[in-house]
C-alpha positions as CSV (number, residue, x, y, z in Angstrom):
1,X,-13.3,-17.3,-13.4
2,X,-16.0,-15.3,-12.0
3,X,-13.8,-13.0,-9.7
4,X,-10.7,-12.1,-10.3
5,X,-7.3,-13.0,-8.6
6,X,-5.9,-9.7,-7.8
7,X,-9.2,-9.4,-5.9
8,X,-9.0,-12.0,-3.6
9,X,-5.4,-10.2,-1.8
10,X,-6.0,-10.4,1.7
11,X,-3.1,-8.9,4.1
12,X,-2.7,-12.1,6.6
13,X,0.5,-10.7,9.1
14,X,2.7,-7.3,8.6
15,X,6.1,-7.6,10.6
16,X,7.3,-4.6,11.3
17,X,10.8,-2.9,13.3
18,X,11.0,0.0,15.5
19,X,13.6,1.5,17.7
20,X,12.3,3.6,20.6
21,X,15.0,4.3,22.7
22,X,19.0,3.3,23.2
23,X,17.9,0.7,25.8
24,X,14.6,-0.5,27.8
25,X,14.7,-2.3,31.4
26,X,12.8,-5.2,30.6
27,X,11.9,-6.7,34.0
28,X,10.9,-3.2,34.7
29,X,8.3,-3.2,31.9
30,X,7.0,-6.5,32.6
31,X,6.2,-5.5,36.2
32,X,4.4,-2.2,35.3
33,X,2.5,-3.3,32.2
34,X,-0.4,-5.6,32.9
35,X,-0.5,-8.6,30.8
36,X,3.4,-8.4,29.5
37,X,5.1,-12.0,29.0
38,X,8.4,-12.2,30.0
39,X,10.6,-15.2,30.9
40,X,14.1,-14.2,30.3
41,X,14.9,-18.2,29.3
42,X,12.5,-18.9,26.9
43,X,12.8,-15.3,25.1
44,X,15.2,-12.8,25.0
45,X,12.4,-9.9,25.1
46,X,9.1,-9.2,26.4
47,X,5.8,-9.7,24.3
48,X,3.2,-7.4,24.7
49,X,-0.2,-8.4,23.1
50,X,-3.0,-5.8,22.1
51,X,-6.3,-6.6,21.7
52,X,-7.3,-3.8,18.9
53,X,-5.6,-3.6,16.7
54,X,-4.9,-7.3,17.4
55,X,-1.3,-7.1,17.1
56,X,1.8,-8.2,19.4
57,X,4.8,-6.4,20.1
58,X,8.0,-8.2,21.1
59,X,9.9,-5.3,23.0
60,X,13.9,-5.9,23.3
61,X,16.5,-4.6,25.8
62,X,18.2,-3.0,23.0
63,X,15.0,-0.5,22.7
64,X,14.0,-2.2,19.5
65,X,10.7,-3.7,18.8
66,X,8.8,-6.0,16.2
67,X,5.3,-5.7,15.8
68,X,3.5,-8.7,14.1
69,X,0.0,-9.5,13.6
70,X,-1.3,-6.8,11.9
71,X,-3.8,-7.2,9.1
72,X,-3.1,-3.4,7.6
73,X,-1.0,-0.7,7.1
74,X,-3.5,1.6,9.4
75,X,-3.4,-1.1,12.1
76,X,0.2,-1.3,12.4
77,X,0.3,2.6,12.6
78,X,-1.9,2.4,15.5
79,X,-0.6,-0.1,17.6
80,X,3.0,1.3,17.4
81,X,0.9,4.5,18.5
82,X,-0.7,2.9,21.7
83,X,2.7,1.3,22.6
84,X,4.7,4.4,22.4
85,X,1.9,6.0,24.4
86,X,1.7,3.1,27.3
87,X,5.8,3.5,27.2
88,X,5.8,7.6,27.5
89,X,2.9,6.9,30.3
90,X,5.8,4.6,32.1
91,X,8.1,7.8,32.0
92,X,10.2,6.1,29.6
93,X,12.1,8.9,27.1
94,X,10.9,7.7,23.7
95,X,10.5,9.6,20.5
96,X,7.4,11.9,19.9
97,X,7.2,10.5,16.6
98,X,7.6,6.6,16.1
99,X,8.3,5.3,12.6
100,X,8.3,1.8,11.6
101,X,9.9,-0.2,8.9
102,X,8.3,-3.0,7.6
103,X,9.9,-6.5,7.2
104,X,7.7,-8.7,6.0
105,X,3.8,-9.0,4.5
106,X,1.9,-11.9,4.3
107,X,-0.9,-12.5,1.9
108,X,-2.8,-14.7,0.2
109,X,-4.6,-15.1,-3.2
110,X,-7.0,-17.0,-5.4
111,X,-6.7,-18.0,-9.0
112,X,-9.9,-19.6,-8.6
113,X,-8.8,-22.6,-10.6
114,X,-7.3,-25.5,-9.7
115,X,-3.7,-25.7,-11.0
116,X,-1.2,-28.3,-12.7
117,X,2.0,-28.2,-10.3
118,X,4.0,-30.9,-12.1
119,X,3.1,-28.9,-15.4
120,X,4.4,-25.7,-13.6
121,X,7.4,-27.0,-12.5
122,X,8.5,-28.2,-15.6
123,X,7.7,-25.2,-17.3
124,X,9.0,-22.4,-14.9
125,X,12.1,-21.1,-14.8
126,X,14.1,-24.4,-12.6
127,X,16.5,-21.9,-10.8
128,X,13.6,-19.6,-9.3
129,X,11.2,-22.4,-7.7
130,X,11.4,-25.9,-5.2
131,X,8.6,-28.6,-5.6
132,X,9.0,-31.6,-3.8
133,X,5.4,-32.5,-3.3
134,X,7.0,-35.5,-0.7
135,X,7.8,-33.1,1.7
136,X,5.7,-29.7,0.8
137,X,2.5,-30.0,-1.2
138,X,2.9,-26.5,-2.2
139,X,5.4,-25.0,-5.4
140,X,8.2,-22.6,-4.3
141,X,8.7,-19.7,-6.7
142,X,11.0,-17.1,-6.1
143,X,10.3,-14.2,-7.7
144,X,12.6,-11.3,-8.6
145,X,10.4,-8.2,-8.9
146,X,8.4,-8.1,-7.0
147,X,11.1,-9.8,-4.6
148,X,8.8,-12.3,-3.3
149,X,8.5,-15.8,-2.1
150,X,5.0,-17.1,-3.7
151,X,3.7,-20.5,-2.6
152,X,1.4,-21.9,-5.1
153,X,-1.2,-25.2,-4.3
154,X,-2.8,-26.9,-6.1
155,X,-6.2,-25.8,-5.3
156,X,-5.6,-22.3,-6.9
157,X,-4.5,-21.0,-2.9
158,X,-1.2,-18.3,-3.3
159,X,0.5,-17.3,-0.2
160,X,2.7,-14.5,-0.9
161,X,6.1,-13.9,1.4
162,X,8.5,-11.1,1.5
163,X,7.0,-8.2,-0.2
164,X,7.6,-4.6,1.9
165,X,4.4,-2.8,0.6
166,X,0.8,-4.5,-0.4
167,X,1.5,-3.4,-4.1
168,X,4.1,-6.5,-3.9
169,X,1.4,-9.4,-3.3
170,X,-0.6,-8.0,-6.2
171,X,2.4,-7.5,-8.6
172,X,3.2,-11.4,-8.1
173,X,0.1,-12.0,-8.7
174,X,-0.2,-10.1,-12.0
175,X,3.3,-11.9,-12.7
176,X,1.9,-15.4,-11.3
177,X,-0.9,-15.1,-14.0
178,X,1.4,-14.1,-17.0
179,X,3.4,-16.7,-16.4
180,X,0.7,-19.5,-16.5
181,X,-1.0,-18.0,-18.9
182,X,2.0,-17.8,-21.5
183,X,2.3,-21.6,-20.8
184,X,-1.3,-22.1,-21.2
185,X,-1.8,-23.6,-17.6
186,X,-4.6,-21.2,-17.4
């Protein structure tokens, strides 16, 4: 293994929830901001997409909002930033200070190896992962701390689901490698 696992993390999509106000006009926003999608029918909310950081916000009646798309931590920050700002510039009553609260992050990994997933699946704990390689050709393992969702292939590829900070994905990892390791799958 010439580089090494943790290494190869690589943020992929942070979702993210905000609430800026008690309620937001919707049809009003989509007429005033340039580029907003909003069908009423197909979704309940209008989608606002940003070109840097490349990161779309889907902005709900209720005044909440998800941001998704971003590749960091410092992106996400930012384009919560220029929303709030192209809101305020709208003369809508939102908070000086907009926090977020992150939902989900998405990353992936290398082992650099290809792996045995019939090997793995009989020797992981059966109540923690899924492999049915008929329908998925990845393993499901279910992770309790880090509480994440890791899909494992069989190439080596990790996509880790769930975590709330970018510690999580490389935690798993660490806990990813234990594992095979004390199995000597690896």
């Amino acid at each position: 293994m010439s580089a090494r696992p943790e290494e190869s993390l690589k943020i992929e999509n942070i979702v993210a929830s905000a609430k800026v106000s008690d309620s937001l006009d919707l049809a009003d926003l989509a007429t005033k901001i340039p580029d907003a999608e909003y069908n009423k029918k197909r979704f309940p909310g209008v989608v606002l997409r940003m070109q840097d950081p490349k990161i779309a916000a889907l902005v709900f009646g209720s005044g909440k909002l998800v941001l998704t798309g971003a590749k960091s931590i410092e992106s996400l920050g930012k384009g919560l930033e220029i929303l709030g700002n192209q809101l305020r510039s709208l003369g809508i009553k939102i908070p000086d200070k907009l926090t977020y609260k992150i939902q989900n992050i998405v990353t992936s990994a290398d082992l650099h190896t290809p792996i045995n997933l019939n090997k793995i699946a009989v020797g992981f704990n059966l109540e923690r992962i899924e492999y049915e390689p008929e329908q998925f050709p990845g393993l499901v393992y279910r992770l309790e701390d880090p509480k994440v969702v890791v899909l494992l292939f069989g190439s080596g590829k990790l996509i880790i689901t769930g975590g709330k900070k970018p510690e999580d994905a490389k935690r798993a990892v660490q806990k990813i490698l234990s594992d095979l390791s004390n199995l000597g799958l690896i």
